[in-house]
Residue, then its C-alpha position, 0 to 999 in steps of 0.5 A: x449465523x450470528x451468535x447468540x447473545x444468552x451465551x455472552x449474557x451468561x460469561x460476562x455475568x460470571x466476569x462481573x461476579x468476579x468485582x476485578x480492578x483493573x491495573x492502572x498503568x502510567x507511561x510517558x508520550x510524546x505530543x508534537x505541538x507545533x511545526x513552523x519555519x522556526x523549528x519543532x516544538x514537542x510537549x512530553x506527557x504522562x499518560x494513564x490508562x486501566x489495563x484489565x488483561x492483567x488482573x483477569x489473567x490472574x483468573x485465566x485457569x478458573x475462567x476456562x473451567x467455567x460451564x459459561x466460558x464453554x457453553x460460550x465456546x461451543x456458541x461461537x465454533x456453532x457459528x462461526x467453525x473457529x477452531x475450539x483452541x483459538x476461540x478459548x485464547x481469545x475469551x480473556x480478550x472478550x471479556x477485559x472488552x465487556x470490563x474496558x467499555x461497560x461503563x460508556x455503553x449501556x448493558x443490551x448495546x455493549x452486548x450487541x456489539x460484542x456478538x457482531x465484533x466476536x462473530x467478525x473476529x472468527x470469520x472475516x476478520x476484525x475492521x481496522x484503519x491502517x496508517x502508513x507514513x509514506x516517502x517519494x509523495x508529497x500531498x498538498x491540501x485537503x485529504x483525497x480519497x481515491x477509493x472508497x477505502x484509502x484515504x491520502x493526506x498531508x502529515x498533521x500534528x496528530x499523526x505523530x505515534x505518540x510513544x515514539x520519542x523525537x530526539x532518538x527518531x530512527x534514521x532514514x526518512x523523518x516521519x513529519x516529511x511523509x505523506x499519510x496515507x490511511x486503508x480501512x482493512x480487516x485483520x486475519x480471522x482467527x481460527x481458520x485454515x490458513x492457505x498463503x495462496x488464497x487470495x484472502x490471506x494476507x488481505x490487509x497486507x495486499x491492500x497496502x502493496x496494490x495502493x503503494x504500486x498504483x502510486x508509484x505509477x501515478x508519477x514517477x515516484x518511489x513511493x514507500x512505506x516508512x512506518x505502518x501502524x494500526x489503528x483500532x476502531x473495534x472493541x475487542x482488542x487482541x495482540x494482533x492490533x499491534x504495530x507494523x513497522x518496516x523500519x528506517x529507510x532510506x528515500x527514493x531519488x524520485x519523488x512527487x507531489x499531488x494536490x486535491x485537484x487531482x482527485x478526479x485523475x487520482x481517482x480514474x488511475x486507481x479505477x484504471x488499476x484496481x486489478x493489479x495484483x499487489x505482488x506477482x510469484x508465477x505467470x510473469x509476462x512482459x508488462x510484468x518485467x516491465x513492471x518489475x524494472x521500473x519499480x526497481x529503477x525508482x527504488x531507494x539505493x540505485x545510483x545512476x547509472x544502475x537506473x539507466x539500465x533497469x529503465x532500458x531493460x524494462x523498455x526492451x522486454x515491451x517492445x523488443x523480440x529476442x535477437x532484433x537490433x535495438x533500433x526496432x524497439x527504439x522506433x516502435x517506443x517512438x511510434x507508440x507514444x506518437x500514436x497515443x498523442x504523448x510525443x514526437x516520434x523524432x524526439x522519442x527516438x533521440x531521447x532513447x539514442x542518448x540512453x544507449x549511448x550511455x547504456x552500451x560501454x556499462x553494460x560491457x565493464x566500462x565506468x563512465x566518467x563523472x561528466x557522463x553521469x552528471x549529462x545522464x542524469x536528466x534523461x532518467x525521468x523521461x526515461x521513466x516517464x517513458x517506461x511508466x506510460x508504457x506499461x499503462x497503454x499496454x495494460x489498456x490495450x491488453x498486455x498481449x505484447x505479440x498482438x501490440x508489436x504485430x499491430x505497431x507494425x502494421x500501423x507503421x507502414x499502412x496509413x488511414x483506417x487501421x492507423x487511425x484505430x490503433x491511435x484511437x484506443x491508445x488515445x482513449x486510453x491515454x484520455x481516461x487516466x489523464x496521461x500526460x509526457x512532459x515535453x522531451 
């Protein structure tokens, strides 16, 4: 039920009366003019602004007693059943709107607009655009929009956050070598029961934590948010519109780059995993910890050999049953991926003698030498390729892992028909998301 707009009518009246100024407000920012191969050009300026929580703060006790201000509390819990104290909190909010945007808009739009952002504030939530800087991607040319809600686009000038000074930037990874990416999202409904568990709660957060892990199984690449912001697109302006930071961090060892001709491709692996959960607590399956493995083995602050290991372990918990000898799960590895019409069986089998190779004497206390790492590390993005298109195929096939190995096997020693249908679906699979193994 939308709310009635001769309560707002009435309480923006009675603000008026009050004939408030607003504060005004200078603060310094930071412009970034330019970037080119001869370096980074940066223009400080003095902003100013009307700031109108202040002097109406000053009336917050008398404007609460107003008959107004409850008729308009009553006709907002009526309509939206916001608890009373949250809707009371946010009437100041309400008004230094009306006070800030009065003069750009005419007095029945204003109002209008008002009733439909106050109505969403206490119920779905108020929209707003969420922009993440991102590290272990890099987009080249014009913006791509995956989904009808996430945007992906190289850094230009204006992304800078203005209020951040650029010599004293924090250490980590520099914002101008991030990729943008932008998520139209909602901020959490005031004056609701709150259930952690309901898929609702924590929405905007959700949405980020899915985007960033389809990335990062586009390519292998250990795609992260550096620093999230919001950026308000609503009238009504509420402390949560503030900044949300994950702080300095450091970049992953595995990164990507992707173009606008992708778009298509881009589009179908999003499509391809539009239910995958943004993060798991219960329930876990193989193709889970699979995930889970290789999201940890792309991740910042892994050195090689630590890598390797969570790779391997990811491969096994897909194609190894407890208490089998490692071949089998080498040879069903190679045998998958020849079926989907990724690899050769032979090179598959080598590849995964090679990483054991490695893989055995450090499981078991031994320090390789310098000179074996530096021969491992090539193997480590086939590895992960391996184990990424892995996890695709089985979400494809459906993540039953004993249903998958019992049909590998029979595809293994049987020929003709029950092979060719196994193949088939891997295939199509592989077809429909645009899969593809570099050469091994």
């Amino acid at each position: 039920m939308p709310i009635a707009t001769p309560p707002l009518q009435s309480y923006f009246g009675k603000i008026g009366e009050l004939r408030i100024a607003p504060s005004v407000r200078h603060g310094q920012t930071w412009k970034l003019q330019q970037r080119n191969a001869t370096g980074i050009s940066w223009q400080p300026e003095v902003a100013t602004w009307r700031d109108w929580h202040e002097p109406l703060f000053g009336y917050h006790d008398s404007i609460l007693a107003w008959d107004e201000a409850a008729r308009l509390v009553l006709a907002i819990h009526e309509a939206t059943g916001a608890d009373v104290a949250f809707v009371r909190g946010a009437l100041l909010d309400i008004a230094a709107a009306f006070l800030q945007n009065s003069e750009s808009m005419t007095a029945n739009e204003l109002i209008t607009n008002l009733a439909r952002e106050t109505y969403d504030l206490f119920t779905a939530g108020l929209p707003v655009n969420f922009r993440s800087f991102l590290s272990g991607i890099k987009i080249e040319g014009s913006p791509m929009n995956p989904r009808a809600d996430v945007t992906l686009r190289p850094f230009s000038t204006e992304d800078w956050p203005a209020h951040l000074d650029p010599s004293t930037e924090f250490g980590g990874v520099g914002l101008m070598d991030c990729a943008i990416l932008e998520i139209q999202g909602r901020l959490p409904a005031l004056g609701q029961p709150f259930d952690p568990f309901d898929p609702k709660a924590y929405h905007w957060q959700r949405q980020i934590e899915q985007v960033l892990r389809i990335l990062r199984f586009y390519r292998v690449g250990g795609v992260q948010s550096v620093r999230t912001q919001s950026v308000p697109t609503t009238l009504i302006r509420i402390p949560l519109h503030g900044q949300f930071s994950a702080g300095p961090r450091h970049a992953s060892p595995f990164e990507y780059t992707i173009s606008s001709v992708e778009g298509e491709a881009l589009r179908a692996h999003f499509e391809f995993l539009s239910e995958l959960p943004p993060w798991k607590i219960e329930d876990f399956t193989a193709v889970d910890i699979a995930m889970e493995r290789y999201e940890s083995a792309i991740g910042p602050g892994k050195f090689t050999e630590e890598i390797l290991l969570h790779v391997v372990i990811g491969l096994e918990a897909l194609f190894r049953r407890r208490s089998e000898r490692r071949l089998l799960s080498s040879r069903r590895l190679a045998l998958f991926l020849e079926l989907a019409g990724l690899a050769e069986k032979a090179k598959v089998q080598r590849l995964l003698e090679d990483a054991y190779r490695f893989r055995n004497p450090y499981v078991h206390g031994e320090v390789l030498e310098q000179s074996d790492v530096n021969r491992l590390q090539p193997f480590l993005v086939p590895l992960l390729d391996c184990l990424r298109i892995s996890i695709l195929l089985f979400l494809g096939l459906g993540p039953n892992k004993e249903s998958i190995l019992a049909r590998l096997e029979k595809a293994e020693s049987a020929h003709g028909t029950r092979r060719t249908r196994l193949g088939e679906e891997l295939r199509t699979v592989a077809h429909t998301i645009h899969l593809q193994l570099p050469p091994l």
